[in-house]
DRENDO-1510 file (C-alpha; in Angstrom, 1 decimal, always signed):
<recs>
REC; n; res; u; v; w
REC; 1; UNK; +17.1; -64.9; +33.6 .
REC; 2; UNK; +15.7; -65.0; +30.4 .
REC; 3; UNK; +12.2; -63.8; +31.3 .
REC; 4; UNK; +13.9; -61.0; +32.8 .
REC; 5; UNK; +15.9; -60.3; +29.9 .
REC; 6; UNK; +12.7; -61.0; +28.4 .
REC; 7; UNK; +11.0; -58.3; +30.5 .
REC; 8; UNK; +13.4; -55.3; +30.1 .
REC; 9; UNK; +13.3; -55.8; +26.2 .
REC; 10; UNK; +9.8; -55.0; +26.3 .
REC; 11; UNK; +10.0; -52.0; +28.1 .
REC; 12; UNK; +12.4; -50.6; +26.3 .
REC; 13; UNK; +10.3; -51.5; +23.2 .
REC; 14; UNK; +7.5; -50.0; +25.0 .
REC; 15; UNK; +9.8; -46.7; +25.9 .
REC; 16; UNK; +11.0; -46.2; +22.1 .
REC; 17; UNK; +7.3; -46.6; +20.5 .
REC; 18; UNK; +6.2; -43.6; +23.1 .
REC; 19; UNK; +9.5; -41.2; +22.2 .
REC; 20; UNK; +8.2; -42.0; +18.5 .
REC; 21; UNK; +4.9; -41.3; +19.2 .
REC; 22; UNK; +6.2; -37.5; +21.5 .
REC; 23; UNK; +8.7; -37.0; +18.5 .
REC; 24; UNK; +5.9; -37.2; +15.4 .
REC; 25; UNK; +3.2; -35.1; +17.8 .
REC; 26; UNK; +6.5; -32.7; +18.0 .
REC; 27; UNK; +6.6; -32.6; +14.5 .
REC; 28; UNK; +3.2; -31.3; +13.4 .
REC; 29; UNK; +2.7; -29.0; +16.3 .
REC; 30; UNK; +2.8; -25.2; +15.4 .
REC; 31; UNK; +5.0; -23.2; +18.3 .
REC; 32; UNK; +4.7; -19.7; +19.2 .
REC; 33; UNK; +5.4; -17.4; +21.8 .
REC; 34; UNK; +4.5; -13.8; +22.6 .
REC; 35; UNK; +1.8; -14.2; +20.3 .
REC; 36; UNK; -2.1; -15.0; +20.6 .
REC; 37; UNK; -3.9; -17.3; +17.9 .
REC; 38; UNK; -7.1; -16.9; +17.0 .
REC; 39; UNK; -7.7; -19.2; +14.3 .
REC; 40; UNK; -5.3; -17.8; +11.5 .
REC; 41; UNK; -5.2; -14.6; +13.1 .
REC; 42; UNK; -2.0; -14.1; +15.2 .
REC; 43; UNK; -1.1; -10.6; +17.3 .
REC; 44; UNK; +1.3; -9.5; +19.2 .
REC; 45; UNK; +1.3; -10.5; +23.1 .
REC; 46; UNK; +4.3; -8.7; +24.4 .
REC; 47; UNK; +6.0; -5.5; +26.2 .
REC; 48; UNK; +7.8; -4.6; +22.7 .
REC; 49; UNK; +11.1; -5.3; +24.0 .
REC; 50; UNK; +11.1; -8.9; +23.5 .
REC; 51; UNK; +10.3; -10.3; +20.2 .
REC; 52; UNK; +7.2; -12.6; +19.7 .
REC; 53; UNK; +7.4; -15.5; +17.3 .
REC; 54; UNK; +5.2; -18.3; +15.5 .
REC; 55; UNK; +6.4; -21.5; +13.6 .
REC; 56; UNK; +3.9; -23.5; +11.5 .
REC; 57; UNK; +3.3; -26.9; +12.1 .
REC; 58; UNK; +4.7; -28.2; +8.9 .
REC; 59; UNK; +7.5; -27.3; +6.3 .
REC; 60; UNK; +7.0; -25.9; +3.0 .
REC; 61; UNK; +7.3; -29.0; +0.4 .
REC; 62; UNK; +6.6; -29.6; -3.3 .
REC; 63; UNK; +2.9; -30.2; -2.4 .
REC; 64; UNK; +2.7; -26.8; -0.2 .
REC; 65; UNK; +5.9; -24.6; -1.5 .
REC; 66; UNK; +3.8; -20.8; -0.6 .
REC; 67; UNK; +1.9; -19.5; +1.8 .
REC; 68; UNK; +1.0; -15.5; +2.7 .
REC; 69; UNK; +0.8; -13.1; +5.4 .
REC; 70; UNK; -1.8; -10.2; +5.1 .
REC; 71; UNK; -0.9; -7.1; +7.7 .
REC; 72; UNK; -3.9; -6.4; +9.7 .
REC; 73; UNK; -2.4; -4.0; +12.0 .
REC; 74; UNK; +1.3; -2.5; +11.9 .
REC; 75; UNK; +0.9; -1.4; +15.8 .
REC; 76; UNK; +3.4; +0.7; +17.1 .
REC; 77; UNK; +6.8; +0.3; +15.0 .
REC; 78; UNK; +5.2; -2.2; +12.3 .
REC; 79; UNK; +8.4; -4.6; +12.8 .
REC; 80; UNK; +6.3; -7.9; +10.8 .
REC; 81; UNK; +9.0; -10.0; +9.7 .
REC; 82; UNK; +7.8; -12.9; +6.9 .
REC; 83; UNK; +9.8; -16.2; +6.2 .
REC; 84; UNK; +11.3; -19.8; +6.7 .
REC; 85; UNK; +13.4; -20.9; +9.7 .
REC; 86; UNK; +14.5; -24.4; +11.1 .
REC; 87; UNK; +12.0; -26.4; +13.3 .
REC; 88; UNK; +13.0; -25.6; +16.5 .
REC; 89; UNK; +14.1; -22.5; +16.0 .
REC; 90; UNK; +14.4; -20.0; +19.1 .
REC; 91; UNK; +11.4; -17.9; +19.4 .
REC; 92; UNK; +12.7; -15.1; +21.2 .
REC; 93; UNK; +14.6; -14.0; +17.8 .
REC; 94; UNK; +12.9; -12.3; +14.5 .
REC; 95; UNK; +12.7; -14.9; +11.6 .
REC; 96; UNK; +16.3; -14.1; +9.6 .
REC; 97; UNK; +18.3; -13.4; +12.6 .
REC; 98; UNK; +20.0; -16.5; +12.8 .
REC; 99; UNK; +21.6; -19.2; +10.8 .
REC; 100; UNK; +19.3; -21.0; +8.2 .
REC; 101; UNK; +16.6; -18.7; +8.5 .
REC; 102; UNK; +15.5; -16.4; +6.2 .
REC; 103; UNK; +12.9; -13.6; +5.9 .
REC; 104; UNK; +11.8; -10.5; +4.2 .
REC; 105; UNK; +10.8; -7.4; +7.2 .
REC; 106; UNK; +8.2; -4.8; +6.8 .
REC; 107; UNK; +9.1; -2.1; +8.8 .
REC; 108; UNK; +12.4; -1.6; +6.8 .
REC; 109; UNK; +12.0; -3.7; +3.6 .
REC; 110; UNK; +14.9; -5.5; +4.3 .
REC; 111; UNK; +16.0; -9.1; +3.7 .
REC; 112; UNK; +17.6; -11.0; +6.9 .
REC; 113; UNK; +19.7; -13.8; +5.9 .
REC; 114; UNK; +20.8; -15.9; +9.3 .
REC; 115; UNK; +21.9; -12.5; +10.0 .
REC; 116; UNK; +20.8; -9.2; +12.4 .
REC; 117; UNK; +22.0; -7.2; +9.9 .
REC; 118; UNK; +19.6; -6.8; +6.8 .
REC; 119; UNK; +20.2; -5.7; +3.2 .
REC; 120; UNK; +17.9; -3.5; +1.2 .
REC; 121; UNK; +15.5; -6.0; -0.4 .
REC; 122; UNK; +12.4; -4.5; -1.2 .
REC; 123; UNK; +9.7; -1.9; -0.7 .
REC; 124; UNK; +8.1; -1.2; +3.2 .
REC; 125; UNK; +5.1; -3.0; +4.0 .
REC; 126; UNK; +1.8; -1.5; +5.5 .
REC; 127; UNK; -1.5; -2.3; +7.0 .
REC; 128; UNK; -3.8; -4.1; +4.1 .
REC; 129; UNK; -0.3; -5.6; +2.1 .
REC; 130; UNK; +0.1; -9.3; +1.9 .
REC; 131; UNK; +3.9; -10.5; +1.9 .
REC; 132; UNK; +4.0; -13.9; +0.2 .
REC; 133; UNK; +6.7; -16.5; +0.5 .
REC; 134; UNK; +7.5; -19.4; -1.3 .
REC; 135; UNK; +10.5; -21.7; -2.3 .
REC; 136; UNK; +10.9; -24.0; -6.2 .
REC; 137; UNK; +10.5; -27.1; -5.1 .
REC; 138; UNK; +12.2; -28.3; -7.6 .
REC; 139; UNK; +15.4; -28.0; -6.1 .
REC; 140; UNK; +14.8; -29.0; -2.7 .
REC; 141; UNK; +16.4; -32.6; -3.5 .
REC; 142; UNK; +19.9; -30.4; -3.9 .
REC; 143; UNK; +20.3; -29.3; -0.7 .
REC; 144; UNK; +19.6; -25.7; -1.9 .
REC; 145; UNK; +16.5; -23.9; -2.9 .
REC; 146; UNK; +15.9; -20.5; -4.1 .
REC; 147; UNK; +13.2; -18.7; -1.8 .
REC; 148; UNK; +11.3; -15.8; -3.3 .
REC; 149; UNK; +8.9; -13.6; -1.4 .
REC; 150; UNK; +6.2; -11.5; -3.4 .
REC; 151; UNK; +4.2; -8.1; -2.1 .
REC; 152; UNK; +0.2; -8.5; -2.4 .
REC; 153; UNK; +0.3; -11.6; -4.6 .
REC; 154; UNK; +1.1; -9.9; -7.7 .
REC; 155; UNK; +4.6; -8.9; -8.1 .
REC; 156; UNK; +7.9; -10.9; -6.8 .
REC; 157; UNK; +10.1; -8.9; -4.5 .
REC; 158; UNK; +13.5; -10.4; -4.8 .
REC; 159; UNK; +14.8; -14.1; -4.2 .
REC; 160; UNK; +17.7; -15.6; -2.7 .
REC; 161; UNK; +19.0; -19.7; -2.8 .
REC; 162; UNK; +19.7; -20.7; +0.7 .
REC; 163; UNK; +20.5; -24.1; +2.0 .
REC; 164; UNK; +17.8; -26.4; +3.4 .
REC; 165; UNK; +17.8; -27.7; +7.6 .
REC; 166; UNK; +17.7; -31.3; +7.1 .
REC; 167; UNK; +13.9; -30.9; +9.0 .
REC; 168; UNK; +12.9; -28.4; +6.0 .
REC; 169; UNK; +12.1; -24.6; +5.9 .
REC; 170; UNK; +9.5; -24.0; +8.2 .
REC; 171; UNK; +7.3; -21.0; +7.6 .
REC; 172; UNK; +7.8; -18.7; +10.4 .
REC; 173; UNK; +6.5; -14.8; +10.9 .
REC; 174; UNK; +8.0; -12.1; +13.8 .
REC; 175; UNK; +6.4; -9.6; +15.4 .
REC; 176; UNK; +8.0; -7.0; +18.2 .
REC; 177; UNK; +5.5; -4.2; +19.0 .
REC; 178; UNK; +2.4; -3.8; +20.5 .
REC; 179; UNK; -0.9; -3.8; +18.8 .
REC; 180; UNK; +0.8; -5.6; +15.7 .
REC; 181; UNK; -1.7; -8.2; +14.0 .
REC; 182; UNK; -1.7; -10.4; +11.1 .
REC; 183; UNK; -3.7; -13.2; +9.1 .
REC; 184; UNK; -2.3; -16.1; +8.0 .
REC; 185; UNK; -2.3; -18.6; +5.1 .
REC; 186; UNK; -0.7; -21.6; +4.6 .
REC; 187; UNK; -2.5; -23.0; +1.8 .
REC; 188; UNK; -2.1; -19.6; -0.2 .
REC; 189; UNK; -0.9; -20.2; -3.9 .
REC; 190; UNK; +1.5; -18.4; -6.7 .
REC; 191; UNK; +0.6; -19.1; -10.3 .
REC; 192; UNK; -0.9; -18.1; -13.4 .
REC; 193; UNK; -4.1; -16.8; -11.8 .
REC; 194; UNK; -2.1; -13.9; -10.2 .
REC; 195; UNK; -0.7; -12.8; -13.1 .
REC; 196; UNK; -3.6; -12.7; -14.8 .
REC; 197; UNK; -4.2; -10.3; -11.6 .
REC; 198; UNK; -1.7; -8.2; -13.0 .
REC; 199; UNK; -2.6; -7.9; -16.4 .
REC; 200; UNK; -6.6; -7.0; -15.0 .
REC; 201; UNK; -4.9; -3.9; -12.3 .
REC; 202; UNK; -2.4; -2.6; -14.7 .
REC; 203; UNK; -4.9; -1.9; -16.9 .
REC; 204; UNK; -6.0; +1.0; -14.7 .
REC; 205; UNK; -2.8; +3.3; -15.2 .
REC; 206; UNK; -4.0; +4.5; -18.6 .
REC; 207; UNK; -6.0; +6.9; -16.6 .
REC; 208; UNK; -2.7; +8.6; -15.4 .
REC; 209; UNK; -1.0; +10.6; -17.4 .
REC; 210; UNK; +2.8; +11.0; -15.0 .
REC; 211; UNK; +3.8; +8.5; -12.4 .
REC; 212; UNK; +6.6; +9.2; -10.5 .
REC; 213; UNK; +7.7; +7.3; -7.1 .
REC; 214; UNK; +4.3; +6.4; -7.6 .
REC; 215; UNK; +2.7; +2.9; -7.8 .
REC; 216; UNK; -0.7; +2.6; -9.1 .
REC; 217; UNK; -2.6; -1.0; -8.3 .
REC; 218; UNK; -6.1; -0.1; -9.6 .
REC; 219; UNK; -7.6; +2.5; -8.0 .
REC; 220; UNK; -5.0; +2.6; -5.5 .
REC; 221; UNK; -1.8; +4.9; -5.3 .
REC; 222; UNK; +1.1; +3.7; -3.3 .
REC; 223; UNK; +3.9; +6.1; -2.5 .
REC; 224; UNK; +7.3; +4.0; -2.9 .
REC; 225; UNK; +9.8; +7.2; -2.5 .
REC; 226; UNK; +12.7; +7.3; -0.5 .
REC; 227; UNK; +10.9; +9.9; +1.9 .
REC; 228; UNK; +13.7; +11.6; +3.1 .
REC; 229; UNK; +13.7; +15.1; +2.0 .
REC; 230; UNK; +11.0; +17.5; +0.6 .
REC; 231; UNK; +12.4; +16.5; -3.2 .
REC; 232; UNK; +11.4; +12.6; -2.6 .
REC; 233; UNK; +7.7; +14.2; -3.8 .
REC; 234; UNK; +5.6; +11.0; -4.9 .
REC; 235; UNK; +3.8; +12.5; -7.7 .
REC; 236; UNK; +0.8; +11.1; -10.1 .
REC; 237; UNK; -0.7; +13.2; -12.3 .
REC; 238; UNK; -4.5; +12.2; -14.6 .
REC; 239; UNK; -3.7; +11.7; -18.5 .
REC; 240; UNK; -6.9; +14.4; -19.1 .
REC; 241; UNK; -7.7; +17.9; -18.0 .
REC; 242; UNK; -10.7; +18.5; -15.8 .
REC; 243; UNK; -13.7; +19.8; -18.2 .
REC; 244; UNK; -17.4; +20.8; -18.1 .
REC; 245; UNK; -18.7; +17.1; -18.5 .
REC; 246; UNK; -15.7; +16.0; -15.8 .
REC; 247; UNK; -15.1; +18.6; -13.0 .
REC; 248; UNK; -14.7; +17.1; -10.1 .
REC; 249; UNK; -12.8; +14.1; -8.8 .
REC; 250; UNK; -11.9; +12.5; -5.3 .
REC; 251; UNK; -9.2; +11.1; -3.1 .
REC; 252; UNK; -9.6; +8.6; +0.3 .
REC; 253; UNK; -6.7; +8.5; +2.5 .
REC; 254; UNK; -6.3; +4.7; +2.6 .
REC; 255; UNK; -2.8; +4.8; +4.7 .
REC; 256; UNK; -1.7; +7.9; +6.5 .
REC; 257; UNK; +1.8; +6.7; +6.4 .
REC; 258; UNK; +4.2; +7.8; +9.0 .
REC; 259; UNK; +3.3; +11.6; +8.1 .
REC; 260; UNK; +0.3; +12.0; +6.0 .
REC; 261; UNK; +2.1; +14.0; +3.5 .
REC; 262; UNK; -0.9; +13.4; +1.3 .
REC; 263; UNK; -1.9; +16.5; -1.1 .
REC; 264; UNK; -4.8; +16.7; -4.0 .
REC; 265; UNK; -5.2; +19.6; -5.8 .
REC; 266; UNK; -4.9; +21.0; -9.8 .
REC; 267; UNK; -1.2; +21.5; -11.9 .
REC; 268; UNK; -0.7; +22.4; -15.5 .
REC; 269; UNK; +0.6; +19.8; -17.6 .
REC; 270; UNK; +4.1; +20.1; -16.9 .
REC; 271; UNK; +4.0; +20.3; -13.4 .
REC; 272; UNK; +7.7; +19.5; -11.5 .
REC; 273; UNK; +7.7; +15.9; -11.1 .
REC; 274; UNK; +9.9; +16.6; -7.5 .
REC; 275; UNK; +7.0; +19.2; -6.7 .
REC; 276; UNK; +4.2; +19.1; -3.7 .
REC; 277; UNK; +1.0; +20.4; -6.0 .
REC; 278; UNK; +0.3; +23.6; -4.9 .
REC; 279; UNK; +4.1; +24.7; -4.1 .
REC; 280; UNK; +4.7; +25.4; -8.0 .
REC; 281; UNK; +3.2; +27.8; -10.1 .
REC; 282; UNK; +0.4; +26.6; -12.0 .
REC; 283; UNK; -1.2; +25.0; -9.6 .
REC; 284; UNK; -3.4; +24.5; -6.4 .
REC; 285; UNK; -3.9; +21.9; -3.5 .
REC; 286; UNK; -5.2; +21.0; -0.1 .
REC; 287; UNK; -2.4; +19.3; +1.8 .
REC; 288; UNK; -4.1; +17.1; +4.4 .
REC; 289; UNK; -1.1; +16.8; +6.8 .
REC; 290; UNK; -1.8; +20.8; +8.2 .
REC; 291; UNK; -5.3; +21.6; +6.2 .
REC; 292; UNK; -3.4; +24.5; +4.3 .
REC; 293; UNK; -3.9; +25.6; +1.0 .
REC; 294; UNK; -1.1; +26.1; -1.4 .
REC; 295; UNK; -1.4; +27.9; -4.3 .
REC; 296; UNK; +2.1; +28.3; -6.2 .
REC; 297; UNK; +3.9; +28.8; -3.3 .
REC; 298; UNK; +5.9; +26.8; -1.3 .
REC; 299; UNK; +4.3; +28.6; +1.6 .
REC; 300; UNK; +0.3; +27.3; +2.9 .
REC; 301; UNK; -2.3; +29.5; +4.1 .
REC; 302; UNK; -4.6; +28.0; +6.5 .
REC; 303; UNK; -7.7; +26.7; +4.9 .
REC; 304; UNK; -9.6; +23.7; +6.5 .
REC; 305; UNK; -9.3; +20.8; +8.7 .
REC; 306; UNK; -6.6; +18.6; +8.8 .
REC; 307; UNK; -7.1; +14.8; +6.7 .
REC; 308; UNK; -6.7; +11.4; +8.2 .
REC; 309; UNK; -6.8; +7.9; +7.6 .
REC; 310; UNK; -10.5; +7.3; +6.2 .
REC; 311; UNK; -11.6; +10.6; +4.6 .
REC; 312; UNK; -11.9; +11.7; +1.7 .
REC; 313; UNK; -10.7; +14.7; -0.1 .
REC; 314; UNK; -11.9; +16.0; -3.1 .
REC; 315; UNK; -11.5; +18.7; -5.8 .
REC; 316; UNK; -13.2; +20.4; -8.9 .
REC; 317; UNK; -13.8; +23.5; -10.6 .
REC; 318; UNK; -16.8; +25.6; -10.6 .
REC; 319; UNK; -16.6; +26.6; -14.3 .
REC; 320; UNK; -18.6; +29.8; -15.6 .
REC; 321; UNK; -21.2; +29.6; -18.1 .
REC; 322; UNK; -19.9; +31.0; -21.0 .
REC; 323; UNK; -16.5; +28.5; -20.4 .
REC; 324; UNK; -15.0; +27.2; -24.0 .
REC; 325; UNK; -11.9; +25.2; -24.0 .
REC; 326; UNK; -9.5; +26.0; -27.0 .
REC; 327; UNK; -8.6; +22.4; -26.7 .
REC; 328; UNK; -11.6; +20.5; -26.3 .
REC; 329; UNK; -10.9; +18.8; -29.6 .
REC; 330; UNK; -8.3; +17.0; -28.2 .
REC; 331; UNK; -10.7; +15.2; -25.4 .
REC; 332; UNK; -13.9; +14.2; -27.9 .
REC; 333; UNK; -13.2; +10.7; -26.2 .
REC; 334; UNK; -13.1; +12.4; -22.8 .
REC; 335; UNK; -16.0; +14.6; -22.9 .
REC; 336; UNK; -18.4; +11.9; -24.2 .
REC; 337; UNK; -18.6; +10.2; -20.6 .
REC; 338; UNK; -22.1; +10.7; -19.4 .
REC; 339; UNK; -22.2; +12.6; -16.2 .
REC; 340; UNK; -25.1; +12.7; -13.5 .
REC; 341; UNK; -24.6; +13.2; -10.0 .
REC; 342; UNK; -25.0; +10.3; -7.5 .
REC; 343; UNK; -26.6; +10.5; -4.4 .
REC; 344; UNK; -25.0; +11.3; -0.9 .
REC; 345; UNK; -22.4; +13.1; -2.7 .
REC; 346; UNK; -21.1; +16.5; -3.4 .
REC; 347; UNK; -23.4; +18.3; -5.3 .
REC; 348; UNK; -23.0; +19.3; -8.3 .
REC; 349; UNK; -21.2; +22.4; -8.7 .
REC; 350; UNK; -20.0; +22.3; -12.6 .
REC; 351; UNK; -21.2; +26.1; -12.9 .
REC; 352; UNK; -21.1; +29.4; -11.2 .
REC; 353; UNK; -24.4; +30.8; -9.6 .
REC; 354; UNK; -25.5; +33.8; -11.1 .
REC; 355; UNK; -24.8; +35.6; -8.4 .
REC; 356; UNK; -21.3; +34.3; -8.3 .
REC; 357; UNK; -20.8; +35.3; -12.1 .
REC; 358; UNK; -21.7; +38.8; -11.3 .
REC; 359; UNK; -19.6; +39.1; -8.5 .
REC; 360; UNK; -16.6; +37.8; -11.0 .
REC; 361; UNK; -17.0; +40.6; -13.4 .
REC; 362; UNK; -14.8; +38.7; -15.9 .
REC; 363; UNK; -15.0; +39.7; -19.6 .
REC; 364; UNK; -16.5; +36.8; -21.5 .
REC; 365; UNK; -14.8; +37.6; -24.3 .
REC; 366; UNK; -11.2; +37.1; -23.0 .
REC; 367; UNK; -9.0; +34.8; -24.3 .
REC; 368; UNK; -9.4; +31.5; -22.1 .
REC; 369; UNK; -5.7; +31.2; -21.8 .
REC; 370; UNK; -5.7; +33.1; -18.3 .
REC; 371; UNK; -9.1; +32.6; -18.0 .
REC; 372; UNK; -10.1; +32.8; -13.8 .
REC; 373; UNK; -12.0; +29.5; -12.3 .
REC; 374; UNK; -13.5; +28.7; -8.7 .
REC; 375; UNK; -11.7; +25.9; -7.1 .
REC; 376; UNK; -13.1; +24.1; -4.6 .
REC; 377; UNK; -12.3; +21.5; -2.2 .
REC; 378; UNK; -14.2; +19.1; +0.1 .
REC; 379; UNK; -13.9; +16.9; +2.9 .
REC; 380; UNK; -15.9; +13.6; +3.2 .
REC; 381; UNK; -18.3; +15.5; +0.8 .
REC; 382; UNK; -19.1; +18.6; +2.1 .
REC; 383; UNK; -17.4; +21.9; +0.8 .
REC; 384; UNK; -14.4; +23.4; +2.9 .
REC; 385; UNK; -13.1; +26.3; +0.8 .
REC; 386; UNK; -12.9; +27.8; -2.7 .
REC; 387; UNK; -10.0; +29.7; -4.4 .
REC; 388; UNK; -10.1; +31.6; -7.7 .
REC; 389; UNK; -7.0; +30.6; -9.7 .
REC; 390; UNK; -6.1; +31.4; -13.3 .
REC; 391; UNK; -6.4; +28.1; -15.3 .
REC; 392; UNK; -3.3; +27.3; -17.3 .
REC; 393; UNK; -2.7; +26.8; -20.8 .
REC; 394; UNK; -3.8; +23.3; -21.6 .
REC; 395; UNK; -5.7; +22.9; -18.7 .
REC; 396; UNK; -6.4; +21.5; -14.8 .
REC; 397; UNK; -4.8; +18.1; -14.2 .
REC; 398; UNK; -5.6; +16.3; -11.0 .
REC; 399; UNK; -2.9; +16.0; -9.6 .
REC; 400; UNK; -2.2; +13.7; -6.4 .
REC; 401; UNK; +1.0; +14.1; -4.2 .
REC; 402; UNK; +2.3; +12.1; -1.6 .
REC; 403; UNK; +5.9; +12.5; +0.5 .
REC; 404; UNK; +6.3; +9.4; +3.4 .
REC; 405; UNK; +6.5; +6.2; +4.0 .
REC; 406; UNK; +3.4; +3.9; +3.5 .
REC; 407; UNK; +1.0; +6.4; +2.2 .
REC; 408; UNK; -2.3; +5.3; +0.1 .
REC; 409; UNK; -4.8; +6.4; -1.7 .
REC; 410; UNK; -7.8; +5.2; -3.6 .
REC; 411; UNK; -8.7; +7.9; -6.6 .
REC; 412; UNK; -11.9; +8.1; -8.0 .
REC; 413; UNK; -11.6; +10.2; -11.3 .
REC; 414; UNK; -15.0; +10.3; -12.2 .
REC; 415; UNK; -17.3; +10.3; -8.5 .
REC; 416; UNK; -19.8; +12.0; -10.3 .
REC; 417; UNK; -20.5; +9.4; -13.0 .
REC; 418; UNK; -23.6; +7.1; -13.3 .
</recs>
């Protein structure tokens, strides 16, 4: 009897070292489904109407407390959804629809607290952003810990304390429409070396004079309007005039957004900030949605080609001769940029022909308050059009609009620069 006893006390030994062994393989096994993974790529692999969901391997701790999802692809409705859910947490539901899970979504910029219902949170997310998310360790041992979420590793979004699943906060990310893709990161890191980050792009908005619904990363403008109606005009506007040394600058359509309500063109100095360029007087712009020009009206004529995600748009001024600006002194710093074309780009078209000149028939000795320029646009570096405008007092500012959701542009000031 006891060698039987014997007997079943090893097999049960033997039964509870295996369930050990299936539980700890359980714990460090990543789970998805409706989604493909190709090394730290995941995409969408559904019919849209059912959501698609992946859980890492391993919570975040005090060793690992970030990690980072960069949008490849927003597909069809861009609904990307970032953040930390339980273990074994149901995969058929976006990260922050149920009880202790949490998450930040792209497609609206809302925050889902172990709720379907959102609140307003933070700005959209697009193709090329990185949502970030990330907890303070430092209060994990409380039961509670604050979990923050950041937008292209630079700037924190929002944060919100939420209690901890006894198995940790797993990172987690959603996706629920086809052709949605993303990279992820698990060892990504938040620190000092990001803010330095900052510090380095914020140096760039110098160059711009007005920002308004406007954020500028760089060389890149991101329109953070509401979008709604035509007075949610995203506007940025260059701190300097165009001149004879600087005449020209250009514009590539990073993001169409969900309209392309992109416009580039010339306003005076005091250009509406609520404004398309080009509907106001004082000004002049190719709008790249319908490849109309508008020139102080709030009504286009048709002028070129429509603009998509990829070109790029530019604009200058074909300036006669005899030009003088009556408030050069104010740009010495300005004008002393060396300019020389570069090649496999617009030419160079800083003056009139003389055939042009003749056909103006403009007085040279007019006052140059009033005084009548060329305007010219381009697309991908060949010319599309010219219009003759009357240059305002103080000047041509480039002047960059934008109206919908997720729109981006890179500006180049100076393409003509060595």
């Amino acid at each position: 009897m006891d060698d039987i006893n014997l007997h079943y006390r090893f097999l049960n030994w033997r039964r509870r070292i295996r369930e050990i062994r299936e539980v700890r393989a359980v714990r460090v096994q990543e789970r998805y489904k409706r989604i493909l993974k190709d090394g730290d790529t995941l995409s969408y692999h559904g019919n849209s109407d059912e959501v698609g969901c992946y859980v890492a391997p391993r919570p975040l701790s005090k060793g690992n407390c970030y990690f980072e999802v960069t949008i490849m692809d927003t597909g069809v409705r861009g609904t990307i959804a970032v953040g930390l859910v339980p273990q074994f947490y149901k995969l058929d539901h976006q990260p922050g629809w149920l009880p202790h899970s949490v998450a930040y979504h792209a497609d609206d910029g809302k925050l889902y607290n172990g709720n379907p219902v959102g609140q307003q949170f933070g700005p959209k997310c697009n193709r090329g952003d990185r949502i970030g998310c990330g907890i303070y360790a430092d209060t994990l041992d409380a039961g509670l810990t604050t979990v923050f979420f950041t937008k292209n590793g630079k700037e924190q979004v929002g944060s919100v304390v939420v209690p901890v699943a006894p198995d940790g906060l797993f990172p987690a990310v959603g996706m629920h429409s086809l052709g949605e893709e993303v990279r992820l990161d698990l060892q990504a890191e938040w620190g000092q070396e990001e803010d330095d980050s900052v510090m380095m792009v914020d140096s760039h908005e110098d160059e711009w004079g007005r920002l308004y619904d406007v954020r500028a990363s760089g060389t890149l403008l991101e329109y953070v309007g509401k979008g709604k109606s035509i007075m949610d005009v995203g506007l940025a506007q260059a701190r300097q005039p165009l001149t004879t040394r600087s005449h020209y600058f250009e514009v590539e359509i990073v993001d169409a957004g969900e309209k392309c309500y992109i416009a580039l063109g010339l306003a005076r100095r005091d250009y509406p900030k609520n404004r398309h360029p080009g509907w106001s007087r004082g000004s002049v712009a190719y709008h790249a949605d319908d490849g109309k020009i508008f020139h102080g009206s709030g009504v286009g004529d048709p002028f070129g080609p429509r603009c998509f995600e990829g070109d790029i748009m530019g604009c200058g001024i074909m300036f006669p001769r005899d030009y003088i600006f009556d408030w050069e002194d104010e740009l010495d710093e300005w004008e002393a940029q060396d300019v020389r074309p570069k090649q496999g780009r617009v030419q160079n078209l800083v003056y009139l022909n003389d055939e042009e000149d003749e056909d103006d028939g403009e007085d040279p000795e007019q006052d140059q308050e009033g005084r009548k320029v060329m305007v010219f646009f381009t697309r991908n570096g060949k010319i599309i059009g010219r219009r003759e405008v009357v240059v305002p007092a103080g000047g041509f500012y480039p002047t960059i609009g934008m109206l919908s959701s997720g729109e981006k542009v890179k500006v180049d000031l100076h393409p003509l620069s060595g």
